[in-house]
N, C-alpha and C positions, 0 to 999 in steps of 0.2 A: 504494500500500500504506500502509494507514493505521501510524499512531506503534505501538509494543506489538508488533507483528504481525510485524518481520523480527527476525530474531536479531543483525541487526547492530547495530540499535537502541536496544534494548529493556535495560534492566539485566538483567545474569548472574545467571541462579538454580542455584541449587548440587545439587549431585546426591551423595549417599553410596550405595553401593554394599557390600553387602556379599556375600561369597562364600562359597558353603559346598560342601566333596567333592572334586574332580577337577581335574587341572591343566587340564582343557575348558574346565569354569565361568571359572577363574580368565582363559583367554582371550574366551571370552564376555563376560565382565564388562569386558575391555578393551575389545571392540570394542562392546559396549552404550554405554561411555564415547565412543566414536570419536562414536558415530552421535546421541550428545546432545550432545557438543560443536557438532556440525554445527549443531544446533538453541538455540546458544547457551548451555549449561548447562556450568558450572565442577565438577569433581570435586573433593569436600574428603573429609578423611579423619572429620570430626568430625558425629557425626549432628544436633548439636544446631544446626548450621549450615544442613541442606540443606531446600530444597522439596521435593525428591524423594525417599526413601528406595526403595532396589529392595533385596530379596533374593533373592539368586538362588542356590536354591536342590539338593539331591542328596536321591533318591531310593534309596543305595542301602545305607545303614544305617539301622538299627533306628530306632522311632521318630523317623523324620526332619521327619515331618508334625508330631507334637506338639512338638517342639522348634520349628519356623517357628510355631506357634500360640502357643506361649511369649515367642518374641520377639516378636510381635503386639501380646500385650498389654503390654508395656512401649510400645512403639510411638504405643497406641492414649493409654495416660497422655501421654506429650510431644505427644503433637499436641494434646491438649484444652487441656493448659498452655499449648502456643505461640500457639494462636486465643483463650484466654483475655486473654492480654497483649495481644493486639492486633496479632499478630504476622505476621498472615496464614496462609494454609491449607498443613498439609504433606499435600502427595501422596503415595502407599504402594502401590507395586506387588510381586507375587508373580512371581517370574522360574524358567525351569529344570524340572529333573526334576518337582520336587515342585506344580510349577503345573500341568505336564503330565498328572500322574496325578490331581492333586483335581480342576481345573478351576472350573467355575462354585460347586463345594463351597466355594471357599474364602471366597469372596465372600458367600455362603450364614450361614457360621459366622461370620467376622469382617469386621464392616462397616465396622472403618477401612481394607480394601482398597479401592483404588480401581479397579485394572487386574490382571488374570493373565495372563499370555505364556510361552506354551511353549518350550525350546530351539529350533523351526525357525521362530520366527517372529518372534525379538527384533527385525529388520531390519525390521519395520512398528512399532516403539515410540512412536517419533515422534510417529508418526500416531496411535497408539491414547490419546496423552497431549491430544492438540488434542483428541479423542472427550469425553474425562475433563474437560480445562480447560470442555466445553461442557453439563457436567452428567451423563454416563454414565459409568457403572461397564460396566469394558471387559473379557471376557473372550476370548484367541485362542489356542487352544490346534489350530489346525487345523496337518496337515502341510502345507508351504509347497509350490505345486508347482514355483514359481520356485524358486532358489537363493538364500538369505540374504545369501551373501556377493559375489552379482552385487550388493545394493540397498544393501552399507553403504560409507560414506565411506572415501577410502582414510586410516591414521593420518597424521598429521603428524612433522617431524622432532621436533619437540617433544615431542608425547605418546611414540614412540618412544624418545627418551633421556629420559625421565621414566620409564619400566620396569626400566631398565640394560642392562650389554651381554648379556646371556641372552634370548631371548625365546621363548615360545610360535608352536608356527605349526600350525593345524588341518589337516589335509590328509584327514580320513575323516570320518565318523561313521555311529552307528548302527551293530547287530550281526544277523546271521543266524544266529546259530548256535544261541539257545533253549536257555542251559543253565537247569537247573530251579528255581534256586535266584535268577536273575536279572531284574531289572525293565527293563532297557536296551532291549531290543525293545521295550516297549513304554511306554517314554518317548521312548526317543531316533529309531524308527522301522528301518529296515531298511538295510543298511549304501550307503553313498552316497560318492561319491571326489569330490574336489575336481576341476577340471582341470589338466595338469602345466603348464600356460600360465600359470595366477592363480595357481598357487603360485610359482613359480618370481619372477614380479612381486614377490608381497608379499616373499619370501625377498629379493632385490636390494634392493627398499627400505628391510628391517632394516639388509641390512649395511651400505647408503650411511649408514641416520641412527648408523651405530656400534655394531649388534650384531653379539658377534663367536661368539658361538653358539648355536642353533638347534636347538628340539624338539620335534619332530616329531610331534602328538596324533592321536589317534583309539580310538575307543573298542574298535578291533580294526586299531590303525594300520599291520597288516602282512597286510592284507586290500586296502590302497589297488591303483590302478589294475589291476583285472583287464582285460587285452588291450591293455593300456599297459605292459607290459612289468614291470610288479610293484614294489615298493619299491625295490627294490635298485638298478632304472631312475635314479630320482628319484632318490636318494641318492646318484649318482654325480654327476647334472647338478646336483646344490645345494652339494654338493663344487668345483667349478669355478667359481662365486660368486667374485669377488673379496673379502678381510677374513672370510669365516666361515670362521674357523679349525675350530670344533667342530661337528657335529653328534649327535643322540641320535634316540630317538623310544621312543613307551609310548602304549597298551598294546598286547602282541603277544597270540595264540593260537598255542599251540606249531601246530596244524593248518597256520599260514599262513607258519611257518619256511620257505622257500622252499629248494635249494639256491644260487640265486642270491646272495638274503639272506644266507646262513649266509659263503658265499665273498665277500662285501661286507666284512666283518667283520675280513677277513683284507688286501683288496686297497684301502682306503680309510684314510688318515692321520688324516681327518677326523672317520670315525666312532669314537666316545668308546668304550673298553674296558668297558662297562656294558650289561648288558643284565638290562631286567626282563620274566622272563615264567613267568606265573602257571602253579599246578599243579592248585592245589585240595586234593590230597587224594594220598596215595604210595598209598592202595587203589584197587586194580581194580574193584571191585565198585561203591566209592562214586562213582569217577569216573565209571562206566555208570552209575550213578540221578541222577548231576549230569547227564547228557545231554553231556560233557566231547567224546567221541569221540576220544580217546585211551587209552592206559594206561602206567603208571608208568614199564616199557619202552621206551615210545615216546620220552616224554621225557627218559629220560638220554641214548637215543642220538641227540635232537638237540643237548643240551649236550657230548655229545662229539666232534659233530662241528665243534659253535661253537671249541671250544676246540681242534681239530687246526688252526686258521686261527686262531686268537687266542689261544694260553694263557695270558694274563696277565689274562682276560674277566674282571670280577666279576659276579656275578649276583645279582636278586634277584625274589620271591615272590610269591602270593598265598595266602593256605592258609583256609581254613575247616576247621572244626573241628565237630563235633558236629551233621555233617548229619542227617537221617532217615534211621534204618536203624544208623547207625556204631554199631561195635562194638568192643570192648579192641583187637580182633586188628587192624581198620581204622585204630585210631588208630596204632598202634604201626609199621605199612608206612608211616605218614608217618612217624612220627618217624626210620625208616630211612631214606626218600628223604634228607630235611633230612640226615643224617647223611653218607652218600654224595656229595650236590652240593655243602654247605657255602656256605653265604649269605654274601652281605656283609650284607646286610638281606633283610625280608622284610615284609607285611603281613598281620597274623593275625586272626582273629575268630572269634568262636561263631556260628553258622549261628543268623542269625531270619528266620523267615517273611514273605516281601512279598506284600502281597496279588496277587491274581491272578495268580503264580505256582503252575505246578505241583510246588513242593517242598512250599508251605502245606499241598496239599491230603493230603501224603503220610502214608503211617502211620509209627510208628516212632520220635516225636520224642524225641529224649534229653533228659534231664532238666537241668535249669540247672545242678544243683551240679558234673552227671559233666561237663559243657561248660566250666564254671569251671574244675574239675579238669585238664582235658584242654588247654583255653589255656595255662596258668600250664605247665605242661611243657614246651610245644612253644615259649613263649615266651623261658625260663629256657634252651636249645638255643640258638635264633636268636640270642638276646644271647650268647652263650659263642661263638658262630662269630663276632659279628659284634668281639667284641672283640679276638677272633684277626687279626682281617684287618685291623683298625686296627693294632694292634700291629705285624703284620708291613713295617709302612713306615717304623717308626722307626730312625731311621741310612739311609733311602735318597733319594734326588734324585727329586725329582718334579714335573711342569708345573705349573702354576695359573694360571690366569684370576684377577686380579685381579676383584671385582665392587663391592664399597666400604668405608668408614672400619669401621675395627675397634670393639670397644668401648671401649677403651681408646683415651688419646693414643700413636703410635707404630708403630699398630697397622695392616691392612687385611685384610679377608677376601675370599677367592678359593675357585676350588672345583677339585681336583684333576680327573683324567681320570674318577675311579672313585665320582666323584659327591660326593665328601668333603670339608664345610667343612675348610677350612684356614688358619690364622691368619698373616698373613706380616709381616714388616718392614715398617713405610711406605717404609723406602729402597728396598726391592727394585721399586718399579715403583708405575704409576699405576693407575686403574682401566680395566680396557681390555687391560694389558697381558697377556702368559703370559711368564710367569718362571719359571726355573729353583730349586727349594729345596731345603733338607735339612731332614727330617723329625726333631725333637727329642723330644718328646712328642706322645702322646696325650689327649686328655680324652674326655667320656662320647661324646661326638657329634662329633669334631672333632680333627684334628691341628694340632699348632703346630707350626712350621718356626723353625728356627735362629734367636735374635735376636728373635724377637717374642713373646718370653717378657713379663707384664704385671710392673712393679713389685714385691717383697716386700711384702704387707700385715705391716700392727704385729699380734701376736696376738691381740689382743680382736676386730682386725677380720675376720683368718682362723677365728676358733671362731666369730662369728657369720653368714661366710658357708658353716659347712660347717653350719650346723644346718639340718632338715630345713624347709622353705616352712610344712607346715602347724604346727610348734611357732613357727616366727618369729610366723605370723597370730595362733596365740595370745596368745602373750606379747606 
């Protein structure tokens, strides 16, 4: 094997990655990292450093195409500067949803692409990059009929405690269920389980390198193992892991709340008091033209039956707003659900049209301002509950997973059971640890625990950080 040509050999070229959407991607982009390292390439955070530049990208808000066409052309300026200096060629690959859905368009429109890879096929990257080093522009957007995660490298303990102790673990993907307003079927492909063998492996191997909780993804992650005995299976066997203290897992479809699932909930230490699972919509009517298969009934009485096994559950959302068709009276049935289930959080939007869905094609669109209008309410709600629920922990004791250095000296932050940054002492513990605390205050996003309260600023320096970011920018 000639010099250049092993990775063992050959100088480290640098790889920046960036992520966009879904805590999926966010593992994808891990294991994209895993399977380039293999092939010799260094992960930096700084783009002005890398060979490689990949985005990897979500298809499932508005303009998410023209936004990756935007960052393009920034892209396309630093590469022409770096090869001007003398600097040698940067690479630029399109990753993910939005590769999925353009395909060879992209390459089409912006010709400092050099490669497109769809979410089922990142595990051949590699290989499409040697295609590219040898003068082609690479497009793979084909479904993989292998499994991805049979062809990539297992992570190292290093790259694994280089993440922290929380980690990502994929175990589904893909959805069948075709609601009308969704592009996932047809980016991500038809719903597919891991086997409870390779997860179970990768899960032992987090916790050896020191992960001590575990997230369980899939784009309908409570759809996993049909005739394998259901999530609920698996959640019990990952509970029995030596060191993973916590487990979680997102996103559910109420359809796929099991009773098993629900009674997991109850019968499991390990499973986190949190659970997010979407509604869409408190209208009947609207949830039937989302192709939901559900109704607003259905869903309280799975939250109440989560909660006869776990009343201390926090929950939270997904809601769309101003589908086709909604009406005062539809919007108003949500603002009651929201009122009735009471959020700790939740994720809100104005319904926009994905191509080649059938909500695009639908009649009925409501209009921008009534969809602005109609956010900003349901939004002003979720923050009044969600302030509620922060609230209601100050004065009480609560676990925390240590995760790392605070912003301050003295400082560490950790994340509660109920998903909640929480600000803790350095004395109370290292990173890694779960420690007991007493809840002091509140802030917008975040509780502090007794004692890791940050220094008194001088007041010039408190009036100028309570002034708003964009008057700071100005002045």
């Amino acid at each position: 094997m000639s010099q250049g040509s092993d990775p063992q050999t050959r100088p480290a070229r640098k790889v920046f990655i960036k992520t966009y959407g879904c805590q999926m991607n966010v593992y994808d982009s891990q294991r994209m990292g895993d399977a380039l390292g293999a092939e010799g390439y260094e992960s930096t955070e700084r783009v002005e450093e890398a060979d490689l530049v990949l985005l990897n990208t979500c298809h499932i808000r508005e303009k998410a195409a023209e936004k990756i066409y935007s960052e393009l052309g920034r892209i396309r300026v630093m590469k022409a500067e770096r090869e001007a200096a003398g600097l040698g060629s940067l690479r630029v690959g399109i990753t993910g949803c939005v590769a999925q859905a353009e395909g060879a368009e992209i390459i089409a429109r912006a010709p400092v692409v050099d490669l497109v890879i769809g979410p089922q096929t990142y595990h051949r990257l590699p290989a499409a990059l040697r295609r590219v080093d040898g003068g082609e522009r690479v497009v793979d957007t084909d479904y993989a009929v292998d499994s991805k995660f049979d062809h990539l490298p297992k992570s190292n303990d290093r790259q694994i405690r280089s993440r922290g102790v929380s980690a990502f673990l994929t175990v589904q993907e893909g959805c069948d269920k075709f609601c009308t307003f969704c592009v996932v079927p047809y980016t991500r492909g038809s719903e597919v389980s891991r086997p409870r063998a390779a997860i179970l492996k990768e899960a032992r191997e987090l916790a050896e390198a020191g992960v001590r909780e575990v997230t369980l993804l899939g784009q309908n992650v409570n759809a996993w193992g049909p005739g394998e005995g259901g999530l609920a299976s698996l959640l019990h066997d990952l509970a029995a892991i030596p060191g993973l203290a916590r487990l979680r897992y997102t996103t559910s479809h109420p359809l796929d709340m099991d009773e098993a699932l629900i009674r997991a909930h109850g019968e499991l230490r390990q499973l986190m008091p949190y659970l997010h699972l979407p509604v869409q919509s408190g209208s009947d009517r609207i949830l039937k033209a989302m192709n939901r298969r559900h109704t607003a009934a259905d869903y309280l009485a799975i939250l109440d039956r989560i909660r006869a096994v776990r009343p201390d559950i926090a929950l939270s959302g997904d809601f769309i707003v101003g589908f086709p068709g909604e009406s005062d009276e539809d919007f108003e049935a949500t603002l009651a659900l929201v009122r009735e289930v009471g959020y700790a959080a939740a994720y809100t939007f104005k319904y926009s049209p994905r191509p080649g869905t059938p909500g695009a094609a639908m009649d009925g669109h409501v209009p921008e301002d009534v969809k602005t209008e109609r956010l900003d309410r349901l939004q002003a709600l979720i923050r009044e509950q969600q302030i509620a629920f922060q609230e209601s922990f100050v004065g009480r004791t609560c676990e925390v997973l240590i995760e790392k250095p605070g912003r301050h000296p003295g400082q560490m932050i950790g994340r509660s059971p109920f998903l909640l940054p929480v600000v803790v002492p350095a004395t109370a513990g290292a990173v890694g640890d779960i420690v007991e605390v007493t809840i002091s205050e509140t802030r917008p996003n975040s509780l502090m625990a007794a004692g890791a309260e940050p220094p008194a600023m001088p007041a010039t320096a408190h009036r100028a950080a309570s002034t708003p970011p964009l008057a700071r920018k100005i002045a």
